[in-house]
Structure formats: C-alpha cells, structure tokens
VMD Tcl script that draws the C-alpha trace (Angstrom):
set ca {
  {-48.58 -10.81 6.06}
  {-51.94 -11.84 5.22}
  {-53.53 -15.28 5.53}
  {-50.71 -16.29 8.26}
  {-51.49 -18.48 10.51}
  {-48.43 -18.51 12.78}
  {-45.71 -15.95 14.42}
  {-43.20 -17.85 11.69}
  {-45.16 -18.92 8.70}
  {-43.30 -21.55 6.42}
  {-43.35 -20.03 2.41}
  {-46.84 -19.76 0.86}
  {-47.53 -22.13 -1.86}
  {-49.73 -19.41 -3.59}
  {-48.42 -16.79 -5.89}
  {-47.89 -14.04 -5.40}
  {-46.39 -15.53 -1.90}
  {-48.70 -13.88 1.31}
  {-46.12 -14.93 3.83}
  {-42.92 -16.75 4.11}
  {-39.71 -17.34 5.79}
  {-37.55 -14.23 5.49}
  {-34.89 -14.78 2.40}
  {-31.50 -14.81 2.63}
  {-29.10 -13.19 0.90}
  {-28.51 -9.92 2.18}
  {-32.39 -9.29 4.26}
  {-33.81 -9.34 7.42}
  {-37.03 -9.25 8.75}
  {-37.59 -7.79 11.69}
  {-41.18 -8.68 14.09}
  {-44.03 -7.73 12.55}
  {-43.32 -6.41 8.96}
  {-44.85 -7.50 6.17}
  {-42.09 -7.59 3.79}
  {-38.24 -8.62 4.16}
  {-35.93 -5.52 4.38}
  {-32.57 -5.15 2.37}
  {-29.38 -5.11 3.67}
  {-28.10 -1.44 3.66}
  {-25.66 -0.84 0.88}
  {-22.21 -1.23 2.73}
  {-23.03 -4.60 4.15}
  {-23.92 -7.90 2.76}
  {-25.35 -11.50 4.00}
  {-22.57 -14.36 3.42}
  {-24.95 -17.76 3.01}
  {-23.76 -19.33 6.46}
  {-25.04 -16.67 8.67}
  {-28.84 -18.09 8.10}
  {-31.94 -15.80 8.10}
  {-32.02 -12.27 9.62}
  {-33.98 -10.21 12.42}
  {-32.39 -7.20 11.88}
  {-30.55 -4.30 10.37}
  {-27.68 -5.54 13.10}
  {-27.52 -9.20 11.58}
  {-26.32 -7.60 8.38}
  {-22.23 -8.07 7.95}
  {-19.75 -5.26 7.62}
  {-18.12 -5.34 4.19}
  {-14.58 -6.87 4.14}
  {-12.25 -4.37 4.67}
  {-10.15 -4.12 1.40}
  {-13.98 -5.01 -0.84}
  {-16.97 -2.72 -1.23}
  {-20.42 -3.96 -1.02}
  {-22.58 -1.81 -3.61}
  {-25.98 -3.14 -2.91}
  {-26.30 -4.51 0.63}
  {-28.81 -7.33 -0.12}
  {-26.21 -9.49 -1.67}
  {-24.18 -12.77 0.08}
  {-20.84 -12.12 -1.16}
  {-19.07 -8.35 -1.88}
  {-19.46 -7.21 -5.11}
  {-15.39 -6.72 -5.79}
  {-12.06 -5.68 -4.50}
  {-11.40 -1.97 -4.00}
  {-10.07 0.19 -6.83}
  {-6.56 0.58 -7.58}
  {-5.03 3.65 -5.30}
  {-7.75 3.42 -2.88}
  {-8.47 1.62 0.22}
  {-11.35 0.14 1.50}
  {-12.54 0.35 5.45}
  {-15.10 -2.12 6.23}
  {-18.20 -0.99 5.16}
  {-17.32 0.40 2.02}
  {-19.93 0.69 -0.67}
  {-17.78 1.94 -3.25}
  {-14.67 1.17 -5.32}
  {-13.58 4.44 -4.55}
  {-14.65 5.60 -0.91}
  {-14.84 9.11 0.72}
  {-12.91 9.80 3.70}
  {-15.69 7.80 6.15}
  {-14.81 4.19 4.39}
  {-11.65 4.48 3.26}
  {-9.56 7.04 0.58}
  {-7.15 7.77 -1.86}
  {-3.76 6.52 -1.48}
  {-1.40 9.36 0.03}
  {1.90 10.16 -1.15}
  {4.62 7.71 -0.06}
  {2.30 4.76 -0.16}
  {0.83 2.52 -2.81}
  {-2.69 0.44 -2.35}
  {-3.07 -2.09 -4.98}
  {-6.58 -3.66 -5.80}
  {-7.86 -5.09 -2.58}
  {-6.04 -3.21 -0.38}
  {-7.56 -2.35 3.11}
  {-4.66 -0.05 4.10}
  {-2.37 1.92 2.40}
  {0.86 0.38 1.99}
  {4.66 2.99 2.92}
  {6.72 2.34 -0.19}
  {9.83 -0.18 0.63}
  {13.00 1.42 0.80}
  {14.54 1.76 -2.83}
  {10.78 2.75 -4.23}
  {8.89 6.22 -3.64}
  {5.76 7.89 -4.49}
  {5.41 11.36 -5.55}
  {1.68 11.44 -6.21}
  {-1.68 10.02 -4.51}
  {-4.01 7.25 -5.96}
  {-1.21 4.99 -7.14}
  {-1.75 1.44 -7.15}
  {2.36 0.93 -7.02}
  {5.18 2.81 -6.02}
  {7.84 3.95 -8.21}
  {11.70 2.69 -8.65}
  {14.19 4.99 -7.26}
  {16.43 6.47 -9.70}
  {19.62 6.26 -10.76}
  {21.89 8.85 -8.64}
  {19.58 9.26 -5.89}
  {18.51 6.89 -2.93}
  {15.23 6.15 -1.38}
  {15.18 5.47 2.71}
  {11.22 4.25 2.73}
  {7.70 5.65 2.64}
  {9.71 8.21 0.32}
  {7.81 11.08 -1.69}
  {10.55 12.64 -3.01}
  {14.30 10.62 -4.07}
  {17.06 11.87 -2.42}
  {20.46 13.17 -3.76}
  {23.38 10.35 -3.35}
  {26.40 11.97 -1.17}
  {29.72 12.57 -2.23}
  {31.71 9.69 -1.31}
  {28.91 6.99 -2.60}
  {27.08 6.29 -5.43}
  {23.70 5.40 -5.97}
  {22.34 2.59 -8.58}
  {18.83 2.45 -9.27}
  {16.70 1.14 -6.38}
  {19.75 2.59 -3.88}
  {17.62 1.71 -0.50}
  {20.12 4.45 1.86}
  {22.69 6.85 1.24}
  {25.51 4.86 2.37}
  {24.62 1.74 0.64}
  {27.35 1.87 -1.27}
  {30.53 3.86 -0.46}
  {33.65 4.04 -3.07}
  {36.32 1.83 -1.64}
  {39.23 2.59 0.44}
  {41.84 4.12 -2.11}
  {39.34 6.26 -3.96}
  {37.27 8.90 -3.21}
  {34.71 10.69 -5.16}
  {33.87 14.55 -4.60}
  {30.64 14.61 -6.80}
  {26.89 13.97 -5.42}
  {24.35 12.41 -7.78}
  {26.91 9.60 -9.09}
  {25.61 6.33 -9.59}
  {28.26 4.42 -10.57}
  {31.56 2.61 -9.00}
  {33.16 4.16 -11.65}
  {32.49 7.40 -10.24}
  {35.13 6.48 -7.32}
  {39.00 7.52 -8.71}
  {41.66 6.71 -7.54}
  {43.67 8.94 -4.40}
  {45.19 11.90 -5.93}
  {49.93 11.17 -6.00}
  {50.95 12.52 -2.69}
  {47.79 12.26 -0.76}
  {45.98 9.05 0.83}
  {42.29 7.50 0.69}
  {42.21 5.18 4.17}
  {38.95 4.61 4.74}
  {35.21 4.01 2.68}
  {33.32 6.70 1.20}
  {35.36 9.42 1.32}
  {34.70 12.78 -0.10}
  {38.11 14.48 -0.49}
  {42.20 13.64 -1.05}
  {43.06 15.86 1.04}
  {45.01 13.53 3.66}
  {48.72 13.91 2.68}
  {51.50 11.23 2.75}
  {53.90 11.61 5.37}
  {57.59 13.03 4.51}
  {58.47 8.97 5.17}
  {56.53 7.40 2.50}
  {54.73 8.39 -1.27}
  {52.21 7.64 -3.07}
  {52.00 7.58 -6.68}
  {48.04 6.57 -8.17}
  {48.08 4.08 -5.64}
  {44.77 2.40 -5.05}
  {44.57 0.50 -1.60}
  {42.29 -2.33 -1.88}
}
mol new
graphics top color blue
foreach p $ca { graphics top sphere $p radius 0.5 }
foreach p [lrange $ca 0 end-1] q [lrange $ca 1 end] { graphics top cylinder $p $q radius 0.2 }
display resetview
C-alpha cells in the first residue's frame, strides 16, 4: 500500500490506515496486494491460527456448522434441523456438494454432520426430520426402518417392539392373529390339543390317546 516502507509494514497510525498488518478474523493477504482478502464464504479464521497468506490458510467449516460469511473466527451456527452439514458448508440447509436433507430411515438433529439410521424400535417415513418416529403399537421396527412392520402371528408387538420375535406368547398359548400388541392376545391351547413351545401360531398339535388336556396353560 502506499507510503510503506517495508515488505511487512506494522499498522499506520494515520487514518484512513495506508498499510498494516493483515487482520485477522477470517482474511489473508497474500504478497503484494494492497488490501486484505476475505475468507470465502464456507470457511472461517478461528483466533489461534494468527494472520493469513492465503486463500489456503482459511479453515474448512466444522462439519455439522455452516460458515455464512467466510471472514468470520468462529461458524456462524449449527446446521438446520433434518439436514447435515459437510465441512465447508455455507448454509443451514446445504445442496448436495456440502451436505443434504435427511433421507428416509434416518434423523439429523441440529448439528448433525451425518445422518443418523433410526435405532431399532423408531422409523422414519419421510426426509428432513430432525427425529425419528416411535414404532407403533402392533407392528415392530428392526432399524434404519422407513416403513413399520406387521407383528407375526405367534407374538405381539408393544409400542417401540425393536424385532418381530421380541416377544413371543408363552408356551401354553398361541395366538393365530398378526398385528396384536398385547400378551393378552396369547389364549390359552385349545381342550384336546397342546401349545409346547414359544410363539406359536396354531393348536393344532393333538394330545396323545394317553393323556388330555382340558384349557390347560403350561407355564
């Protein structure tokens, strides 16, 4: 700039300043220019890195934050609800370079840098949600779920039911209906016939011409 007398002039005591020490905070100054250069939006300056020489020096946002302005020392915020944030980012809300919306079968709170698969018991049907869903009653949910599944005959499914065979009716009871979600769905083993084993379907086992069964629930 003019009226500098060295390669790396301390700050001029005049003002408007003719020359200076490059500013921090999200700039860089690069040999021979006559005015400090922002940070590109996307990036920012945190306060330890000292002063800049060029566009390189500038820091990728966090992944999870955006940085809206560039020449700035600390992001501007956390991503957006049902979006994630790449480093980079210089929006809430990125395209497909920097990040997205959240897909199906995951959730991305504020902040996140990834999406997050639903946990088994949740689900997501739609994109851009910030949380995933409970699974409901009568249906089970295995993990990174879009759609809730029917509970089997044989089992029945309470709300948040993580896998279909979470919870079978007891030995002594069957039950032939899907979508139950209840224990009290499971009756007891039909007179005549016998229930040996979890989760079944059917009665159809009968007694043996040596022994009978009358509404008897083994337990």
């Amino acid at each position: 700039m003019r009226g500098a007398e060295v390669s790396t002039p301390p700050d001029d005591s005049r003002t408007p300043e003719w020359f200076g020490e490059c500013p921090e905070g999200g700039f860089y100054c690069e040999r021979g220019v006559s005015q400090p250069t922002p940070c590109p939006p996307g990036t920012f300056a945190p306060g330890n890195v000292g002063r800049l020489e060029s566009k390189d020096d500038c820091t990728q946002c966090t992944a999870g934050s955006y940085c809206e302005l560039g020449h700035q020392d600390a992001v501007t915020g956390p991503c957006d609800a049902g979006y994630f944030c790449l480093e980079g980012s210089h929006t809430a809300r990125p395209n497909a370079s920097y990040g997205g919306v959240c897909p199906p079968g995951f959730q991305c709170p504020a902040g996140s840098s990834w999406p997050e698969p639903c946990e088994p018991g949740t689900y997501n049907n739609a994109s851009g949600q910030g949380s995933c869903q409970d699974c409901p009653r009568g249906f089970y949910c295995s993990g990174n779920s879009t759609t809730p599944l029917q509970c089997p005959a044989g089992f029945y499914c309470p709300q948040n039911t993580r896998y279909a065979t979470d919870n079978p009716c007891d030995a002594g009871t069957f039950n032939n209906l899907t979508g139950m979600s209840a224990v009290s769905a499971c009756v007891a083993c039909t007179a005549g016939f016998y229930c040996d084993r979890q989760g079944q379907s059917t009665d159809k086992n009968l007694c043996n011409n040596l022994s009978y069964q009358v509404n008897y629930v083994h337990r």
